[in-house]
C-alpha positions in Angstrom: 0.0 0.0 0.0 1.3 3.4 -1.3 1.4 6.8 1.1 -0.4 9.4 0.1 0.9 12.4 2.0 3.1 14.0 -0.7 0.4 14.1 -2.9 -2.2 15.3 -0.6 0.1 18.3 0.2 0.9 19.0 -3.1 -2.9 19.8 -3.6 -3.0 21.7 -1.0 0.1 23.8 -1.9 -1.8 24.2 -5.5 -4.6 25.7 -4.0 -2.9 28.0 -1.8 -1.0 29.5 -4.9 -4.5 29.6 -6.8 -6.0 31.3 -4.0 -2.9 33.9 -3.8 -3.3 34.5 -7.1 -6.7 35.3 -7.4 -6.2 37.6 -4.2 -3.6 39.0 -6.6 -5.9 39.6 -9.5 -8.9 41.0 -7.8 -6.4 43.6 -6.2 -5.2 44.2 -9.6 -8.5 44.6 -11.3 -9.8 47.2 -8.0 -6.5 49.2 -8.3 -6.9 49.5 -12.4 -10.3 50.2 -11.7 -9.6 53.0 -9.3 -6.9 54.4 -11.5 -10.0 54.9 -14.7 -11.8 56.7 -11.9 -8.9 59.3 -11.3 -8.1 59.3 -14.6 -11.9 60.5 -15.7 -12.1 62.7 -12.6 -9.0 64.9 -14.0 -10.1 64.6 -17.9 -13.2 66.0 -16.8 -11.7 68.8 -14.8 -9.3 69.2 -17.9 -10.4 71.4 -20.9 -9.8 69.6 -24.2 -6.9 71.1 -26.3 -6.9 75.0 -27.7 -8.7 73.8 -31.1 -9.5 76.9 -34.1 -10.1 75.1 -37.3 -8.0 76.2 -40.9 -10.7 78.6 -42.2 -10.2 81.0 -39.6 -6.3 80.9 -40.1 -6.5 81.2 -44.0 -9.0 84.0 -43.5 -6.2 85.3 -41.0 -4.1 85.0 -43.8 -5.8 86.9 -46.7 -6.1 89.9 -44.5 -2.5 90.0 -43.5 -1.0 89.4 -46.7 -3.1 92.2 -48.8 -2.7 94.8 -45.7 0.9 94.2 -45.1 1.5 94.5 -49.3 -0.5 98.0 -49.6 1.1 99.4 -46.6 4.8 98.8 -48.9 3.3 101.2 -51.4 6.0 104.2 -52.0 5.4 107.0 -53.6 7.8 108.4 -56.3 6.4 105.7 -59.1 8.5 105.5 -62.1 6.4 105.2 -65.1 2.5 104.7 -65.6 3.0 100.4 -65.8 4.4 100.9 -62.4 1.2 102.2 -61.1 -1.0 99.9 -62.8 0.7 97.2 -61.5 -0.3 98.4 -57.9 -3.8 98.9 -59.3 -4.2 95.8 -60.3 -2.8 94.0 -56.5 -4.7 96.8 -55.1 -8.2 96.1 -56.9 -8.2 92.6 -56.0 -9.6 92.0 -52.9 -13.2 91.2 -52.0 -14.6 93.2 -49.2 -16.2 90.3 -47.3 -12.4 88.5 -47.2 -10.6 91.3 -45.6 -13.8 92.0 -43.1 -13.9 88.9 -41.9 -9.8 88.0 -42.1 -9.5 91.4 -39.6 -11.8 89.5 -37.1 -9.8 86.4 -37.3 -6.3 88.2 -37.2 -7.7 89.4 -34.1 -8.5 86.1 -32.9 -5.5 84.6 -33.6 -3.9 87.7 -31.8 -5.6 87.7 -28.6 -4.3 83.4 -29.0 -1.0 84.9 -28.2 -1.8 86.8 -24.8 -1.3 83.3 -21.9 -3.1 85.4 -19.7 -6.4 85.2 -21.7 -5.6 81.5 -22.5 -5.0 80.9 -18.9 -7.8 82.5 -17.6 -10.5 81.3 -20.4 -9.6 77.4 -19.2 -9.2 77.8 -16.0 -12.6 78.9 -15.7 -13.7 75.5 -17.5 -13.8 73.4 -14.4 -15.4 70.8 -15.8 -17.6 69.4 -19.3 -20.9 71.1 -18.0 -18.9 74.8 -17.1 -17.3 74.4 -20.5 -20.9 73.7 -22.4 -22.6 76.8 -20.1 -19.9 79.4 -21.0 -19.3 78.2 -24.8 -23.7 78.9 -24.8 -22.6 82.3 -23.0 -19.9 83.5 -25.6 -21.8 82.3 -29.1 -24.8 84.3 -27.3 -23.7 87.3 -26.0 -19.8 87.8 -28.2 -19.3 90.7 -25.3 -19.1 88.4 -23.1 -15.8 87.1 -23.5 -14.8 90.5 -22.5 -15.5 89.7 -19.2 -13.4 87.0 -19.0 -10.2 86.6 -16.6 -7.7 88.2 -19.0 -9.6 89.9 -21.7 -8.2 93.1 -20.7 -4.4 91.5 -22.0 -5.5 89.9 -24.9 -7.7 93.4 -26.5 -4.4 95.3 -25.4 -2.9 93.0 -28.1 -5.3 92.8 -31.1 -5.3 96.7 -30.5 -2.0 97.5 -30.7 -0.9 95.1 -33.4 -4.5 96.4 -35.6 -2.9 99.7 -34.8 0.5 99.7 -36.1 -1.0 97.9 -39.3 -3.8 100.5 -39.6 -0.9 103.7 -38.9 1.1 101.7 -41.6 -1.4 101.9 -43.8 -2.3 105.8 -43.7 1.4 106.6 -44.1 1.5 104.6 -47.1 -1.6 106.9 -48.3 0.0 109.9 -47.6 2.8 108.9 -49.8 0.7 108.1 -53.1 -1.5 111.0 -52.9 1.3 113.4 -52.0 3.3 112.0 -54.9 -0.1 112.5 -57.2 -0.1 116.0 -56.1 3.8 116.5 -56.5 3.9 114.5 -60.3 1.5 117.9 -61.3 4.2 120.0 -61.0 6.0 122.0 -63.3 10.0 121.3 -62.6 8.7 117.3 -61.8 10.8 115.5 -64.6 7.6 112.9 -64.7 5.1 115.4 -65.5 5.4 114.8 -69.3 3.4 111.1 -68.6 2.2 112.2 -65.6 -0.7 114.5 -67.1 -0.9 111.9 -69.9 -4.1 109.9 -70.7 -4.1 106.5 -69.0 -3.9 104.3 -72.0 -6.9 101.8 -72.2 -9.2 103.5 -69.5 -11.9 101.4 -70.2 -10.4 98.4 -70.2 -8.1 98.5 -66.9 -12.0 99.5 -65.2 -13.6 96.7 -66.6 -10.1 94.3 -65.3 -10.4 95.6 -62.0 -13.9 94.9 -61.6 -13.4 91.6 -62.6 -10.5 91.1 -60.2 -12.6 92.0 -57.1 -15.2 89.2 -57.8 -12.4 86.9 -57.7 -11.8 85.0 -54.5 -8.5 85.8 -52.3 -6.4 82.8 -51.6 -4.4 82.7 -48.7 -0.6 82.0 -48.8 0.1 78.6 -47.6 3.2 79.4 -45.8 1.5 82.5 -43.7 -1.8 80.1 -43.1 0.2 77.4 -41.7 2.3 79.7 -39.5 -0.7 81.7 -38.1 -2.5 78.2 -37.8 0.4 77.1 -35.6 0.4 80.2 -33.4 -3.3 79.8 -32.3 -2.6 76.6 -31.2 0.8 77.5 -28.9 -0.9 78.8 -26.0 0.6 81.9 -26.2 3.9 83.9 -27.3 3.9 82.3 -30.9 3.6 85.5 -32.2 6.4 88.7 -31.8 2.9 91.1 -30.7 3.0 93.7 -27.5 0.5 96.0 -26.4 -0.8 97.0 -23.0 -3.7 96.0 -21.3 -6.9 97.8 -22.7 -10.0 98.0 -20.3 -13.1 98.1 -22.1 -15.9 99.0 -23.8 -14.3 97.1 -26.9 -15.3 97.8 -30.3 -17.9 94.8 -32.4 -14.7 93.9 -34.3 -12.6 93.0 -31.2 -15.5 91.5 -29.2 -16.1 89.3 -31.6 -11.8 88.0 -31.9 -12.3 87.8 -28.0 -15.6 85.6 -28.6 -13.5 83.7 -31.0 -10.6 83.2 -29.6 -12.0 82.0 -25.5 -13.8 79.1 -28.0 -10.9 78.3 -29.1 -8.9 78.4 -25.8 -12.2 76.0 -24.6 -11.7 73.8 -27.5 -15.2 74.5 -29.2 -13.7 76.5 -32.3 -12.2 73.5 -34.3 -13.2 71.7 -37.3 -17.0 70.8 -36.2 -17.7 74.1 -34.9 -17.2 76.4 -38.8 -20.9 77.7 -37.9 -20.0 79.8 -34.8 -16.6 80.5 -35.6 -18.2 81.6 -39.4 -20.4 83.7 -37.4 -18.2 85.8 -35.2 -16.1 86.7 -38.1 -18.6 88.4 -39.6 -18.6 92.5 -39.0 -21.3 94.5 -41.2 -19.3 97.7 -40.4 -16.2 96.9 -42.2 -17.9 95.2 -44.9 -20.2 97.7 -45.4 -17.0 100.3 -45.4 -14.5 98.4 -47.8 -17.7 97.9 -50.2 -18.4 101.2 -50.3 -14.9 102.2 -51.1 -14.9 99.4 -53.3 -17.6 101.7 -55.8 -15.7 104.7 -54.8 -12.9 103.3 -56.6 -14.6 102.0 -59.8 -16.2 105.7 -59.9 -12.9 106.8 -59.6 -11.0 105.3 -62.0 -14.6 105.6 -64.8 -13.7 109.6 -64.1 -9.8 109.3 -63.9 -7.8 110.4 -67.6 -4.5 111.9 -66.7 -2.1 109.1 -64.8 -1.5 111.2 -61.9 -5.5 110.5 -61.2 -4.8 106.9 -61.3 -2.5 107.5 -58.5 -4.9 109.4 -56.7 -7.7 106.2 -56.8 -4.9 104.3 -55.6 -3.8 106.3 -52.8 -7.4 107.1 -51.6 -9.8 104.3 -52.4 -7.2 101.6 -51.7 -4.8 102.2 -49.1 -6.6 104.9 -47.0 -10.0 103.3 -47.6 -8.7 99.8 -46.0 -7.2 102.5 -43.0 -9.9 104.1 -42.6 -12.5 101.1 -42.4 -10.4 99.0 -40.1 -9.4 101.9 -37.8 -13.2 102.5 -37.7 -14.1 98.8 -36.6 -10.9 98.1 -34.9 -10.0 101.5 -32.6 -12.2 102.7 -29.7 -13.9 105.8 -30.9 -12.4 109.4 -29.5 -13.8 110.0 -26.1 -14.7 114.0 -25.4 -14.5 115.2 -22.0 -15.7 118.2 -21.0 -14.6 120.2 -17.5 -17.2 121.1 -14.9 -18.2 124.5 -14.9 -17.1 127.1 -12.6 -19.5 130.2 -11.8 -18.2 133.1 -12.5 -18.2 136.4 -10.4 -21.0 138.5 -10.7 -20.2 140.9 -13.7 -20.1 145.0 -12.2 -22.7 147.2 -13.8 -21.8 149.0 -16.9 -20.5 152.2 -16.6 -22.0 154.9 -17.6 -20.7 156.8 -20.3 -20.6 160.5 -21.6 -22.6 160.8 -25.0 -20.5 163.5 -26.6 -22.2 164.7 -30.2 -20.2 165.3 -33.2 -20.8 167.1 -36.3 -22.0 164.9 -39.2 -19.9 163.7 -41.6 -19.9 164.5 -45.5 -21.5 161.1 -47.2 -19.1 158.8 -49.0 -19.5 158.7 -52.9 -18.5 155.0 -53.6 -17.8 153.5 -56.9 -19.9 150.1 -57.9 -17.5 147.2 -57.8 -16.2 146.1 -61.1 -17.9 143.0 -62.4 -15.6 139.8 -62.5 -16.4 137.0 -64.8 -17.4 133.7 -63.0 -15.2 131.2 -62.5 -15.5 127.8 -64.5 -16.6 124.7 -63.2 -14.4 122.6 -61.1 -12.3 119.7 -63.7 -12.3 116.7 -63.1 -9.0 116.9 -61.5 -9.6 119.0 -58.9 -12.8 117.3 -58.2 -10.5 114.0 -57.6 -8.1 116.1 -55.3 -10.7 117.4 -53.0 -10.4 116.1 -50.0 -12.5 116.2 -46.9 -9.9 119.0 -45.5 -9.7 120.2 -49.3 -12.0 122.2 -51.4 -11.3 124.0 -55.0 -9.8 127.9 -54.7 -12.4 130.7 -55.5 
């Protein structure tokens, strides 16, 4: 007859180790499960990634790109190709582009203050917070101006719009000076200045047909403004100071635009708000306007020198005028309280004295002078708002 201890406490020592190791796996499976929990507590707590999808950085793009080129314009042009060349970059833009690409330029700008970034997701303590405010912001665009750092990031889009917008209007001065200059007499160009732009009607009818063209955006600047939305801040070589508000529609709206994106709610799926916000019927309204103003211009322009003049003042100062109008808080007048005066002394009384009357005046009828003609179509051109024809 055979013992049967070893085998007995083999089993035994089998089902110990079993028993360990299910102890084992059952820890395991409560420590992994514990570890999900914390992990889902924190991505809740956690905003998702600063997202702004590639319309609003191509849009970003077209604006800088055509601003930046008209603020190069120099005066002192050459020869009459040399200013239709301009023309033609100059023509070439649709209002609705460079309206919208100023609100995303903005955006992208206000992207760059860490600050506004900071302060936008920190508020976002969790997926319902996030939902409420993104409701709050694609309601109400002002808004985001309450936000903890809005003051930082409208500093910014201010100061960078500014020294684009101050860019510009030098630029302007320079053509329409040089239009005024090219008139005169000891001007070596004057002999094709005051010549007839050749083929009027057909450089109108090309530039018409340019600005119903769409813009597209370089690749190179897209990408690199697309990459500076997304850095959290400092991407971008842009300063300002802080800039409490009221905020003009324009920046609001980059504000609105930009906390969406600093929430995460601005990229690829969201196109209808961000669409939305970049939308400003001042500026479009302004560049379309000036956009006639310039056809009207050129349909009345003969001489070169006019040419220069459109160029000078229904381009370049146009596009300074209607973004500094959207873009820059409007002049604030203050007026000092009043301060009673002292009671004014009675008059004093005065002698009459009486003296002899005087021999009347024989005057002479003025001589007639023959009218003066009608303004030309030159001097119509060069009057300004702080010009006017001589009498």
């Amino acid at each position: 007859m055979r013992p049967i201890t070893p085998r007995r406490g083999l089993s035994i020592a089998v089902l110990a180790a079993a028993a360990v190791l299910a102890g084992c796996a059952s820890e395991n499976a409560a420590a992994e499960a514990e570890a999900a929990r914390v992990a889902a507590e924190i991505a809740a707590r956690t905003p998702p990634p600063i997202a702004l999808n590639q319309s609003v950085a191509d849009a970003a793009a077209v604006y800088v790109a055509f601003t930046r080129d008209m603020a190069a314009v120099e005066g002192g042009f050459t020869d009459p190709d040399q200013i239709q060349a301009i023309l033609r970059r100059g023509s070439a833009y649709d209002p609705g582009q460079i309206s919208r690409g100023l609100v995303a330029y903005g955006s992208i700008i206000a992207l760059q203050s860490p600050e506004f970034v900071a302060g936008v997701r920190g508020l976002a303590g969790d997926a319902a917070t996030r939902e409420r405010l993104v409701g709050d912001i694609v309601a109400d665009p002002a808004f985001a101006s309450t936000l903890p750092g809005a003051q930082a990031a409208a500093g910014l889009v201010m100061a960078t719009l500014a020294a684009d917008i101050n860019a510009l209007s030098r630029a302007a001065n320079a053509v329409e000076n040089d239009a005024y200059a090219i008139q005169a007499r000891y001007d070596p160009r004057r002999s094709w200045g005051v010549a007839e732009v050749s083929d009027r009607e057909g450089r109108l009818e090309a530039a018409k047909a340019r600005s119903a063209q769409t813009m597209l955006p370089s690749a190179e600047e897209a990408s690199r403004l697309f990459a500076a939305a997304h850095s959290g801040g400092g991407a971008l070589p842009v300063s300002g100071e802080a800039r409490k508000p009221p905020y003009p529609p324009a920046v609001q709206n980059a504000l609105a635009l930009a906390a969406l994106a600093a929430l995460g709610y601005a990229g690829e799926n969201a196109r209808a708000n961000t669409d939305a916000l970049q939308f400003d019927r001042v500026s479009h309204g302004c560049l379309t306007m000036s956009k006639l103003n310039l056809f009207q211009c050129l349909a009345a322009s003969r001489p070169n020198y006019e040419d220069m003049f459109c160029l000078g003042r229904h381009v370049v100062r146009d596009l300074a005028t209607c973004s500094r109008g959207v873009a820059m808080p409007a002049p604030i007048v203050t007026v000092s309280d009043v301060t009673p005066a002292d009671p004014a002394p009675p008059p004093a009384v005065t002698p009459i004295i009486i003296t002899p009357e005087a021999p009347p005046v024989v005057t002479r009828p003025p001589t007639p002078t023959p009218p003066r003609p009608a303004p030309s179509i030159t001097e119509r051109l060069n009057t300004g708002p702080d010009r006017a024809p001589a009498q």
